[in-house]
C-alpha positions in Angstrom: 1.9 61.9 17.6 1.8 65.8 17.4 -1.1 67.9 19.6 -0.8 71.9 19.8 -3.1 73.5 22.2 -4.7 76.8 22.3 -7.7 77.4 24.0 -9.7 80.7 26.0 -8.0 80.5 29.5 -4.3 81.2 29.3 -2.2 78.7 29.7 0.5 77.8 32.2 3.6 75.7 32.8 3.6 74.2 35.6 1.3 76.8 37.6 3.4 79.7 35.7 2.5 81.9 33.1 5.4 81.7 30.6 4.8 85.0 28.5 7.1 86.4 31.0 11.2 87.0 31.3 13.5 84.1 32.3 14.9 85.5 35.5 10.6 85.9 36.6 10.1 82.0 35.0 13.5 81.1 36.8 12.6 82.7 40.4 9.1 81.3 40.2 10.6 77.8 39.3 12.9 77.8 42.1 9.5 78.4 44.6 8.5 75.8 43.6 12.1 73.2 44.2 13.2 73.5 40.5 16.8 74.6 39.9 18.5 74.6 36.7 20.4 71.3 35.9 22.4 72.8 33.1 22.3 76.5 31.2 23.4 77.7 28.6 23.6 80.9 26.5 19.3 81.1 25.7 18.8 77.9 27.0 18.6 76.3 30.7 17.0 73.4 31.4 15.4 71.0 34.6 14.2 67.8 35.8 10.4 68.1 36.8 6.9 66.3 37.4 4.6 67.6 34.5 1.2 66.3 34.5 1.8 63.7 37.2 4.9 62.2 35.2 8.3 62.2 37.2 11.8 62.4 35.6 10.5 64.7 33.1 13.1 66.8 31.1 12.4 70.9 30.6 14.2 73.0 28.1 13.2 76.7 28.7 14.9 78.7 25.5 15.0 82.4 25.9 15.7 85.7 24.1 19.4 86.8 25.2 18.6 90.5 23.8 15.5 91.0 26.2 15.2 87.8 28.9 11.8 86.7 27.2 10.9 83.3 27.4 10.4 81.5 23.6 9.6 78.2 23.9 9.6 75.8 26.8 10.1 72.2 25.9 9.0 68.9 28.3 10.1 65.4 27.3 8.3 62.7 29.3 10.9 59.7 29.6 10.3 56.9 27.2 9.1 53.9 28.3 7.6 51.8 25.5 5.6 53.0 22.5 2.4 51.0 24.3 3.1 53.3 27.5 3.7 56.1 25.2 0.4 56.3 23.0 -0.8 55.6 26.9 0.2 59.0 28.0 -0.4 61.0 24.9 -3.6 60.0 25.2 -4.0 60.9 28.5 -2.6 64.4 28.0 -4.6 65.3 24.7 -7.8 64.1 27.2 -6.9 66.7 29.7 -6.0 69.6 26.9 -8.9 68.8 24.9 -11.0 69.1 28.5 -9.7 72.4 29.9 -9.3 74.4 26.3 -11.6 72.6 23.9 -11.3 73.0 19.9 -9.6 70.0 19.4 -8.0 69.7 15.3 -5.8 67.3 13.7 -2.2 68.9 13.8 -0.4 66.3 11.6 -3.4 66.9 8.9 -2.7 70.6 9.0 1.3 70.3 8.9 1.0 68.0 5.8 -1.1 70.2 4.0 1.5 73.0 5.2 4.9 71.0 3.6 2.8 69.9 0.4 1.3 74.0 -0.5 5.0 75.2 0.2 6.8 72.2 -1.9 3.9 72.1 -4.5 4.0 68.5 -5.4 3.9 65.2 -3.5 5.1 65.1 0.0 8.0 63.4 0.9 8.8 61.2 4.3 8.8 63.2 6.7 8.5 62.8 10.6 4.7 64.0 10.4 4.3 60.5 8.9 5.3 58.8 11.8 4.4 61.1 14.8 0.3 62.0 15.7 -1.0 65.5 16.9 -4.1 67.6 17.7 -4.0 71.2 18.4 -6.5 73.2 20.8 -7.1 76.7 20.9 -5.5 77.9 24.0 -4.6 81.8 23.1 -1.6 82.0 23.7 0.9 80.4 24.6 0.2 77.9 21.8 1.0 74.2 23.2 1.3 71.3 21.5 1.7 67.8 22.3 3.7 65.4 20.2 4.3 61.4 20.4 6.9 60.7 18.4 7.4 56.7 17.5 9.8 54.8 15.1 11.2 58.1 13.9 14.3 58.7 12.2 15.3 62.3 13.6 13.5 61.7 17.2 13.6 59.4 20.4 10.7 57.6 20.7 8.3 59.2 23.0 6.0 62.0 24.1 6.7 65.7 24.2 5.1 68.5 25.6 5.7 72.4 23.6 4.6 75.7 24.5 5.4 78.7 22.4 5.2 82.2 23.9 3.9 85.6 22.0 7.8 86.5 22.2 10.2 86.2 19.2 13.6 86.0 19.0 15.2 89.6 17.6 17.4 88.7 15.1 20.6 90.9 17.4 23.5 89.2 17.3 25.9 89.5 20.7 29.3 90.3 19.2 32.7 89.1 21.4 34.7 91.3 22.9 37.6 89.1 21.1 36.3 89.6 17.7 
């Protein structure tokens, strides 16, 4: 199941506004007990509690060029697809209550693939996944439960997309 949120108050991760750099997301993190578990060029990642759910996994993936933060991903760890639809549940109930505007995102994304493709849609994961979307402003944050998929783990995910974009630079080597 896929849900994107976007909604008049901005949002937050975890208390923290992530239009913001990574070293600023990083500091406030660690204020609040979260260190990096692994990093990686544009990428670190944790283990938090998001929404009331422990053992959750966080992939924060940032602009090299400019230290912006792009996207910040949280996995909730898969229990059972019953305990999974559970929790999505639960989590579009509390996005749909603080930012409202709730739409179908799995409607929209098929009608997406099928005007760029222009003829019948094909399997894809949107077939086998759920969303809504809520106005939030930005970021935009969607939640997605993915179940008997091909290309995902069962379970629920969590997405926020800042206003940042990636600049296209490329880091050259030294070595090169």
């Amino acid at each position: 199941m896929t849900s994107i949120c976007f909604a008049q108050a901005p949002a937050s991760v975890l208390g923290i506004n992530p239009n913001t750099t990574m070293k600023k997301f990083n500091l406030e993190l660690s204020k609040k007990g979260y260190k990096p578990t692994q990093t990686a060029d544009g990428l670190y990642e944790y283990t938090v509690k998001y929404a009331g759910y422990s053992n959750c996994a966080m992939e924060v993936k940032y602009n090299v060029g400019n230290d912006s933060v792009l996207r910040i991903i949280i996995e909730i760890p898969h229990e059972s697809i019953t305990k999974d639809k559970s929790i999505f549940e639960n989590l579009t109930k509390q996005f749909k209550e603080k930012y409202g505007n709730e739409s179908d995102l799995g409607e929209d994304l098929l009608k997406i693939r099928e005007e760029y493709e222009g003829r019948h849609i094909r399997r894809t994961r949107y077939e086998r996944s759920y969303g809504k979307y809520y106005r939030t402003g930005n970021p935009t944050c969607c939640v997605k439960w993915y179940f008997n998929d091909e290309e995902y783990e069962d379970g629920v995910e969590v997405r926020y997309y800042t206003n940042a974009r990636s600049d296209g630079k490329v880091s050259v080597n030294s070595d090169i």
